[in-house]
C-alpha angles and dihedrals in degrees: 000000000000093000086048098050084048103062097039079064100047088055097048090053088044092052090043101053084046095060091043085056090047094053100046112100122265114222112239109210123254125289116252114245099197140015122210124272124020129346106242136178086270093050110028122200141098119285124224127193135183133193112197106182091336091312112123134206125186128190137170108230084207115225093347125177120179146047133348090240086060095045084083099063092040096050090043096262128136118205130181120216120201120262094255085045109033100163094025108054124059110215089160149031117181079338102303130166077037078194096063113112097191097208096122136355111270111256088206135013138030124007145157104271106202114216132194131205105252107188096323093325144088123264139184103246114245093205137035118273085243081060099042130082126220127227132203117244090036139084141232129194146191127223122188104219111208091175132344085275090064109132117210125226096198110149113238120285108273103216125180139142117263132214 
């Protein structure tokens, strides 16, 4: 009878491990905050693009709403400020230049050159990212300048109305 009441016992703490296991919440993963390419009216958000040496990258920050510093962590990006301006000055963007040793801001020479869509085109930011705010419906884009010739391949400025 012993050997009975016992595992009687054992099942009912088995089956009642089990259901607490049932009932714990299961974690959903997070939410994605871009998709790749430009933002659109079916899919709202603010574009940013980089061109790293001619190579391009667009993504769609969805629904953000914030600065143009963490525009990069919304769209995918990962951007690397300098030591003096950690969340001002971009040094690097996915890495690149891999060279780049972001202790300081480079007196001379090459450097990230930050650009806003004004009214469909291009234009030089007057403040730093950290400083603008970003809109839905417009883009931003990054140019590494490797000397005042360089030529941006920034993809046109996607503008549209959001809800």
């Amino acid at each position: 009878m012993k050997h009975r009441n016992l595992k009687v016992i054992g099942l009912a703490m088995a089956a009642l491990a089990l259901s607490a296991c049932s009932f714990s919440p299961i974690p959903s993963p997070p939410a994605k905050t871009w998709v790749n390419g430009p933002c659109s009216k079916e899919t709202p958000g603010v574009t940013l693009s980089t061109d790293y040496l001619g190579k391009v990258t667009t993504h769609c920050a969805l629904d953000f709403n914030g600065d143009g510093w963490n525009l990069f962590r919304a769209a995918g990006f990962q951007v690397k400020g300098t030591a003096k301006y950690p969340t001002s000055f971009a040094c690097q963007i996915d890495g690149e230049p891999s060279t780049a040793t972001c202790d300081d801001t480079a007196t001379a020479g090459a450097y990230w050159g930050y650009y806003v869509d004004t009214k469909g085109l291009w234009g030089y930011a007057t403040t730093g990212a950290g400083d603008h705010q970003s809109q839905c419906g417009t883009s931003e884009g990054w140019v590494y300048m490797e000397t005042e010739k360089t030529v941006s391949h920034l993809p046109a400025p996607v503008e549209f109305t959001c809800n």
